[in-house]
C-alpha positions in Angstrom: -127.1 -98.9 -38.1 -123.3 -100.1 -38.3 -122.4 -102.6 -40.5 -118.3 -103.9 -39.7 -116.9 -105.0 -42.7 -114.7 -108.2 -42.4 -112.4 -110.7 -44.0 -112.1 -114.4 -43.6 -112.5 -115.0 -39.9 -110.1 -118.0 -40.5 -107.3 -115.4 -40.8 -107.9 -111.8 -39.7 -107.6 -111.4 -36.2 -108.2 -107.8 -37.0 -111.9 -108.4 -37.9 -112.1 -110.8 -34.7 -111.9 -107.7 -32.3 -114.9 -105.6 -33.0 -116.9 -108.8 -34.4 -116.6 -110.1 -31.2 -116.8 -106.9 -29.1 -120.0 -106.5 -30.8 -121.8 -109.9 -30.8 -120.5 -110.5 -27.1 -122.1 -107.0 -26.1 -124.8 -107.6 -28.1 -124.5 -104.1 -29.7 -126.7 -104.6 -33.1 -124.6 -104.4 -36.0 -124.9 -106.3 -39.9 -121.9 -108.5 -40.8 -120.2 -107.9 -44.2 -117.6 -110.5 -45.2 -115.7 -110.0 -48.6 -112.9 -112.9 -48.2 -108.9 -111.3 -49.4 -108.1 -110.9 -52.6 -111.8 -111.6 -54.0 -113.5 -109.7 -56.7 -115.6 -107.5 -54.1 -112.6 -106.4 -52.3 -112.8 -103.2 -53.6 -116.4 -103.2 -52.0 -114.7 -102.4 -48.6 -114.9 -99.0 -48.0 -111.8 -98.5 -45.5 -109.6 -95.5 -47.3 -106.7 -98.1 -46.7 -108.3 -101.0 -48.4 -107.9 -102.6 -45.1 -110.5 -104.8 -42.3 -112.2 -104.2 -40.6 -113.9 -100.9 -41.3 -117.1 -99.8 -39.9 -120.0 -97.8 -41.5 -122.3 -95.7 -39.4 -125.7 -94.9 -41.2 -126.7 -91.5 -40.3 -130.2 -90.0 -40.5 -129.6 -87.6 -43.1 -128.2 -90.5 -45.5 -124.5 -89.9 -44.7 -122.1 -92.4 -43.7 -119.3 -92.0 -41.2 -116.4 -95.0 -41.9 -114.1 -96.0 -38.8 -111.6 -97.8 -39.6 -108.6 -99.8 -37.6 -109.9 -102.1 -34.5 -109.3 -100.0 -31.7 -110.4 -96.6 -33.5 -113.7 -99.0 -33.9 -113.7 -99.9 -30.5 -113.4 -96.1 -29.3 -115.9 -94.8 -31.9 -118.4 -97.5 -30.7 -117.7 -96.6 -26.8 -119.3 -93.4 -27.5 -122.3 -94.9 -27.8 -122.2 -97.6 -25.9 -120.4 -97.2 -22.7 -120.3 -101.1 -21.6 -117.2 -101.4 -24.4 -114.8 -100.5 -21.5 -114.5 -100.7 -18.0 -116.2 -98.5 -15.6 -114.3 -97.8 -12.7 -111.5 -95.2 -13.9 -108.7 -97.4 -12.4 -109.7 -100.5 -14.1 -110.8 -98.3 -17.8 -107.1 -96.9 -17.1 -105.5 -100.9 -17.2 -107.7 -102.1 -19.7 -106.9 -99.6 -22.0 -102.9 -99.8 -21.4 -103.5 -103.4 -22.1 -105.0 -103.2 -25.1 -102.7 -100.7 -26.3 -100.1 -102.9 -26.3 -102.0 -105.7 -27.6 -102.8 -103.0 -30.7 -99.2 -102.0 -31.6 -96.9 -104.8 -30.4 -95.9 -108.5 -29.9 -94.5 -108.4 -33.5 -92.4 -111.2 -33.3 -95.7 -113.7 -32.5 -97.8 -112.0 -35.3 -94.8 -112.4 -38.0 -93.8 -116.3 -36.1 -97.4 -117.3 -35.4 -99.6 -116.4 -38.3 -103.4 -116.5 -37.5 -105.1 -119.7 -39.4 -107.6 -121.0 -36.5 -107.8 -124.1 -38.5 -104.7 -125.4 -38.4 -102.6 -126.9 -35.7 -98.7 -126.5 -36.5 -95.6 -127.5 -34.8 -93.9 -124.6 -34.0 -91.1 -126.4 -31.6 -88.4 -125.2 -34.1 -89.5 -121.5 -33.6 -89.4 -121.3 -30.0 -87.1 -118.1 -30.1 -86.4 -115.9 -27.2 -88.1 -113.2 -28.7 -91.1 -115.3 -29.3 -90.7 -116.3 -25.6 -90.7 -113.1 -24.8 -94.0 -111.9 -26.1 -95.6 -115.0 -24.3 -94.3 -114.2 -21.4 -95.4 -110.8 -21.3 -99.0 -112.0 -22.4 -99.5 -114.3 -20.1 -97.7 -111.7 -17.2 -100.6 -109.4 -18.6 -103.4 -111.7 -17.8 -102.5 -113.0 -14.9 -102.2 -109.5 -13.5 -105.7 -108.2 -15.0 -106.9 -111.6 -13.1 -105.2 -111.1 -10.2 -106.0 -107.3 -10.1 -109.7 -107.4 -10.8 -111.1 -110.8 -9.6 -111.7 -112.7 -13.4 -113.5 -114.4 -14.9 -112.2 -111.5 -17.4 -109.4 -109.3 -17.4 -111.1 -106.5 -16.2 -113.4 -108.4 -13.9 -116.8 -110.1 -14.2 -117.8 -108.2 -17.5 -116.2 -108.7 -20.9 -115.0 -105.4 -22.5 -112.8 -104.3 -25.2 -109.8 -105.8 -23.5 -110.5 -109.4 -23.9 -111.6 -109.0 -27.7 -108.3 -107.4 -28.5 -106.6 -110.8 -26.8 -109.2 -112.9 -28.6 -107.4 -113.5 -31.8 -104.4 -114.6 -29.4 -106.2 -117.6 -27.5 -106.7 -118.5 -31.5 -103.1 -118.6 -32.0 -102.0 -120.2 -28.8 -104.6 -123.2 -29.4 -103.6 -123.4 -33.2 -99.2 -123.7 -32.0 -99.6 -125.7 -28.7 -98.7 -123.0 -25.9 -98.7 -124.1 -23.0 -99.5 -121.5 -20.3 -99.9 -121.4 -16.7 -102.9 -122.2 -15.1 -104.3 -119.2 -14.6 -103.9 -117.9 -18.5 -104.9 -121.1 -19.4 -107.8 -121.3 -17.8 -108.6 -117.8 -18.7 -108.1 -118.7 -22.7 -110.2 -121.7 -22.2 -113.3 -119.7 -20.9 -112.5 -116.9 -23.9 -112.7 -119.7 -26.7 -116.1 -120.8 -24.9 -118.0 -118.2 -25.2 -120.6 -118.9 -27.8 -119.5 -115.7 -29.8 -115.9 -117.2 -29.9 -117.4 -120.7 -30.6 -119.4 -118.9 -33.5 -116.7 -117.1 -34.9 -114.8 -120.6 -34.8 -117.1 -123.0 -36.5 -117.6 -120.4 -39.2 -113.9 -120.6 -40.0 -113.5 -123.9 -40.3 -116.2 -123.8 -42.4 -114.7 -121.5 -45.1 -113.3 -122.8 -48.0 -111.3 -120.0 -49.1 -108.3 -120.0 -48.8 -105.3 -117.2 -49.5 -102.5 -117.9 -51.1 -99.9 -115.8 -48.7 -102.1 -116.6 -45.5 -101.3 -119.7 -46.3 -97.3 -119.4 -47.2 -97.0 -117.5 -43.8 -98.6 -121.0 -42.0 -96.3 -123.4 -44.0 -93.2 -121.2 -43.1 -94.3 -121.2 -39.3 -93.7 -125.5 -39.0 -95.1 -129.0 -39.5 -99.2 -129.5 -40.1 -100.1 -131.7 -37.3 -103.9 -131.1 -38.6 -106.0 -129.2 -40.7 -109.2 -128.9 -39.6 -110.7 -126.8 -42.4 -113.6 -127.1 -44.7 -112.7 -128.6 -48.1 
């Protein structure tokens, strides 16, 4: 049995990618939340004190931990073959694409901190590089899209792809980016599915709140709203 230990789901995008993965694959798994900086952080078994991390319960009483999302991902692919693609050509794209989602667009992590409660101005940010890594996410879906046929970005089914994008359709909805149609109609039908819609209504719920999650969202612009829990 696997149980994916998480942090707030109002901040970490990292926990979004297998949660979601997961719950939209319906791969059975128990949810362990232990909010940052709380007393039961140290309850997390991840050998860099970092979320997600997931445990495997083997037969013999053992325990095999996987931690980092996309080493998650690949370690639950084993099992579970629906995770990626397929078709080698597409698996081959979906990976690349996630890849890059994995290791890069640093300048819209560090601008656009992840708080899915909030919606900030961010007109004053609008850097090229910032531009930049919108660009090149939106070039990304439009060509998984065109490539494949939607509704997904690797065609009809959801795989590992979309979840790693997840946590972006967050941050775009939180900082007012506009996008083409195409990428905007694709992060519209990611935020409604009923896992994303889950995952949402559960962090507006929360009421904890982290002191330098919340620095990062003051420094990023204006509060326009705060839709959180109080």
């Amino acid at each position: 049995m696997y149980t994916l230990y998480i942090a707030n789901k109002n901040y970490s995008t990292w926990s979004l990618r297998p949660w979601l993965l997961m719950t939209q694959l319906k791969i059975p798994f128990e949810e362990m939340l232990i909010p940052f900086g709380s007393a039961d952080w140290n309850k997390n078994p991840s050998p860099t004190g970092q979320v997600p991390c997931l445990s495997d319960q083997q037969s013999d009483g053992s325990v095999i931990s996987v931690w980092d999302s996309l080493a998650i991902t690949e370690y639950v692919a084993d099992e579970y073959p629906q995770v990626w693609p397929q078709d080698k050509k597409v698996k081959a794209w979906a990976r690349c694409a996630t890849a890059e989602m994995h290791s890069g667009f640093h300048t819209l992590r560090s601008i656009c901190t992840n708080n899915i409660g909030l919606r900030i101005d961010i007109s004053t940010k609008m850097e090229p590089a910032l531009l930049k890594d919108i660009n090149r996410i939106e070039q990304l879906w439009t060509e998984g899209l065109d490539k494949f046929g939607g509704p997904f970005l690797a065609g009809e089914k959801f795989t590992a792809v979309d979840a790693f994008f997840a946590p972006v359709v967050f941050r775009f909805q939180s900082y007012g980016i506009k996008l083409g149609d195409k990428a905007a109609k694709y992060a519209d039908h990611l935020r409604n599915l009923p896992a994303m819609q889950d995952w949402y209504q559960a962090s507006l719920a929360e009421t904890w709140r982290d002191e330098p999650h919340e620095a990062d969202a003051r420094n990023a612009g204006p509060w326009l709203q705060d839709l959180r829990a109080i």
